[in-house]
C-alpha beads as a LAMMPS data file, in Angstrom:
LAMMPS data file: protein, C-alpha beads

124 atoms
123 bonds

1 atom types
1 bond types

-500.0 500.0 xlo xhi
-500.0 500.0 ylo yhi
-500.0 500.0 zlo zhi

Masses

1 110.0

Atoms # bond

1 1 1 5.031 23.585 -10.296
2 1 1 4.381 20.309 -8.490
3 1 1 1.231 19.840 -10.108
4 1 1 3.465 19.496 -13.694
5 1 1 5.595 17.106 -11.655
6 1 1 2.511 15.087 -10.510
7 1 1 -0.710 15.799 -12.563
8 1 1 -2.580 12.844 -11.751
9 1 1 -2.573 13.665 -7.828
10 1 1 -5.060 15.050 -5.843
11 1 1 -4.572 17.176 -2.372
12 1 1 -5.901 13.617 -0.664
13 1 1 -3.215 11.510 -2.255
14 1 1 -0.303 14.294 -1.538
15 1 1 -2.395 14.249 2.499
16 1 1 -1.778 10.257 2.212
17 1 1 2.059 10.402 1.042
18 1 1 2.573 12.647 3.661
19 1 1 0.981 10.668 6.450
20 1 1 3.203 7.491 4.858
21 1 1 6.125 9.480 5.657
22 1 1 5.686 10.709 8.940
23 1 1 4.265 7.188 9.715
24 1 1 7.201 5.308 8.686
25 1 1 9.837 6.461 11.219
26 1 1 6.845 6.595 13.689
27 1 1 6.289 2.952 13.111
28 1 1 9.899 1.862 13.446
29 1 1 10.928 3.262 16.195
30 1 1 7.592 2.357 18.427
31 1 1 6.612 -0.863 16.523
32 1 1 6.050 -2.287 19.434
33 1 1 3.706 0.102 20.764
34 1 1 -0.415 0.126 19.903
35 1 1 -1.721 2.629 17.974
36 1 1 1.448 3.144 16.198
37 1 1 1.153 2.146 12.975
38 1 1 -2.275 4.194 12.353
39 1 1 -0.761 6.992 10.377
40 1 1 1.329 4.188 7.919
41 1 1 -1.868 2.307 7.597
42 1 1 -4.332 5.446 6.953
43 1 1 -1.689 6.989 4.936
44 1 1 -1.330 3.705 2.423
45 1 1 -5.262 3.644 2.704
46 1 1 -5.279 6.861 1.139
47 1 1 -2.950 6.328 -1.719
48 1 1 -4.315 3.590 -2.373
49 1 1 -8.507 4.485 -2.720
50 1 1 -8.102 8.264 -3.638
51 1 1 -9.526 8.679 -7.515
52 1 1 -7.018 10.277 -9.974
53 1 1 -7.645 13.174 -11.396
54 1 1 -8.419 11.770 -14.797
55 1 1 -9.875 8.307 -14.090
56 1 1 -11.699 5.963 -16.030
57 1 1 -13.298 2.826 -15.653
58 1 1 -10.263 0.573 -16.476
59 1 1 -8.398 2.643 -13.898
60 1 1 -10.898 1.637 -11.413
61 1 1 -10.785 -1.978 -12.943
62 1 1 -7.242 -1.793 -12.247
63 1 1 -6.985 -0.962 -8.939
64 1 1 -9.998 -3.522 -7.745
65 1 1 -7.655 -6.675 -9.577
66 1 1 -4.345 -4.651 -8.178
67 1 1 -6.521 -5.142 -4.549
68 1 1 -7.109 -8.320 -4.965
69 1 1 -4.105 -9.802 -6.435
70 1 1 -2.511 -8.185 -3.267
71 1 1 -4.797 -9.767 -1.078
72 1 1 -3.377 -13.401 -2.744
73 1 1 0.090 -12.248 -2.517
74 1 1 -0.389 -11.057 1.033
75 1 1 -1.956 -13.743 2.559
76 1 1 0.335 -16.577 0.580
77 1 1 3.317 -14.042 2.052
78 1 1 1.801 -14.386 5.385
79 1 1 1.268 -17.777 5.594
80 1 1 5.081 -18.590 4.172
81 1 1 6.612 -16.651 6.576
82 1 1 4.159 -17.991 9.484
83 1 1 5.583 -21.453 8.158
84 1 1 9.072 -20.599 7.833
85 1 1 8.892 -19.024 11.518
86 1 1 7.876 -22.421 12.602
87 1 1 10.420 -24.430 11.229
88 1 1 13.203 -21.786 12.362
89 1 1 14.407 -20.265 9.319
90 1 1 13.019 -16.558 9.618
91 1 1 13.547 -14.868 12.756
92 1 1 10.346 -13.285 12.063
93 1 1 6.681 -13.400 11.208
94 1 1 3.576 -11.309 10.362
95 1 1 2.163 -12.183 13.303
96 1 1 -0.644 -9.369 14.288
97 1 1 -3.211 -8.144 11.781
98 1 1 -1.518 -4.666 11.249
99 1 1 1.441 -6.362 9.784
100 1 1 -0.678 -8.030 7.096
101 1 1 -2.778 -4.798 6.488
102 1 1 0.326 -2.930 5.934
103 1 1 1.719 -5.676 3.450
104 1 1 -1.667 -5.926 1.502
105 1 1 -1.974 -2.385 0.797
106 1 1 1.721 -1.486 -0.353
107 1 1 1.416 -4.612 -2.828
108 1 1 -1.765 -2.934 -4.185
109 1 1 -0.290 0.237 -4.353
110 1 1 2.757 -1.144 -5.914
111 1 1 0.619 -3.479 -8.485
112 1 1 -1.988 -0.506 -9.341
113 1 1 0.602 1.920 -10.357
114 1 1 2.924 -0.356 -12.053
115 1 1 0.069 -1.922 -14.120
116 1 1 -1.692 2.086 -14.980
117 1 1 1.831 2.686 -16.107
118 1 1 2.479 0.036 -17.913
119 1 1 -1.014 -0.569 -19.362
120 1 1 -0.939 3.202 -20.799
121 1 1 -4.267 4.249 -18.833
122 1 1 -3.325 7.000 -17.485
123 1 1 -3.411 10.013 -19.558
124 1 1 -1.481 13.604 -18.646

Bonds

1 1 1 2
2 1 2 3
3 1 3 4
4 1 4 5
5 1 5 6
6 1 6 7
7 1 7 8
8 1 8 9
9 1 9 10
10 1 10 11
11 1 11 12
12 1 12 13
13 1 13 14
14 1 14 15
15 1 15 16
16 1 16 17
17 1 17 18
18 1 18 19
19 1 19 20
20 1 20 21
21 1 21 22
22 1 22 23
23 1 23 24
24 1 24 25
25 1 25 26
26 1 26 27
27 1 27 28
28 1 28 29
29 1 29 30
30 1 30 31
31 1 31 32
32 1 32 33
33 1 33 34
34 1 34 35
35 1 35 36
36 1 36 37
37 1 37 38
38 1 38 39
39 1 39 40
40 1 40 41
41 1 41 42
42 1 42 43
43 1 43 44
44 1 44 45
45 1 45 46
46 1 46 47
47 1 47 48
48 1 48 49
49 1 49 50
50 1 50 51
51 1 51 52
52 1 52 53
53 1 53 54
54 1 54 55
55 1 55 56
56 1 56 57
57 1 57 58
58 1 58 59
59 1 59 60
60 1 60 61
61 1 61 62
62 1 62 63
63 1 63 64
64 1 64 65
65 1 65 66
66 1 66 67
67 1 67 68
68 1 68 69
69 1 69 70
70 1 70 71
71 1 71 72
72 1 72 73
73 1 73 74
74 1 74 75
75 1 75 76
76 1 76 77
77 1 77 78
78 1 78 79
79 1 79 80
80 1 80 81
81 1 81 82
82 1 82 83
83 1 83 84
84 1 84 85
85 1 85 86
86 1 86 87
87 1 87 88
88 1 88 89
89 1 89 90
90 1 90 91
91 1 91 92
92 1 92 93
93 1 93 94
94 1 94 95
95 1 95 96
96 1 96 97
97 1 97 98
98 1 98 99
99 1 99 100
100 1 100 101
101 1 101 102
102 1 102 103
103 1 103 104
104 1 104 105
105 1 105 106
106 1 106 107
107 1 107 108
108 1 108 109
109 1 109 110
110 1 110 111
111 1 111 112
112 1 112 113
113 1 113 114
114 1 114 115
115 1 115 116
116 1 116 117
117 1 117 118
118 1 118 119
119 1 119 120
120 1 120 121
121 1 121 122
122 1 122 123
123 1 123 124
């Protein structure tokens, strides 16, 4: 039944959405604590570098440019908010390296998928 529902998952990717899950509400509620952010991070790692089951080069093409273009946006993100934090607008900033991680791999996620949609590459 779920395979119907998701045929271009493997039992890695469905591992990685399920440590993105759990590792949400972990991270939010002990942000402050080290270490917690480990099963968000390895969890978007997975999504994120686990083949399809029907890839192709172009998919692989797409997620390398989706990786870097999220690397760009990340970093450009990173440095406006650093920016903005010193000049008092946002309360906040990405301050430690787990913040940026986090950022740069949802982008890619969220760039790779929306582009193998879009770009008809991936094939049921």
């Amino acid at each position: 039944m779920i395979e119907n529902i998701f045929p271009m998952f493997t039992a890695t990717k469905y591992f990685g959405i399920a440590l993105v899950l759990a590792g949400i509400p972990l991270f939010w509620m002990n942000h402050a604590q080290t270490g917690s952010e480990l099963p968000l991070i390895t969890g978007l790692f997975l999504v994120l570098f686990t083949r399809e089951k029907t890839e192709d080069e172009r998919a692989q093409s797409l997620r390398a440019n989706a990786l870097m273009i999220s690397f760009a946006l990340g970093y450009i993100i990173e440095v406006g908010t650093t920016y903005l934090h010193s000049k008092g607008v946002l309360a906040f900033q990405l301050s430690t390296p787990r913040y940026f991680i986090m950022l740069v791999l949802t982008l890619g996620i969220l760039i790779f998928y929306t582009r193998l949609l879009f770009t008809g590459s991936y094939s049921k």
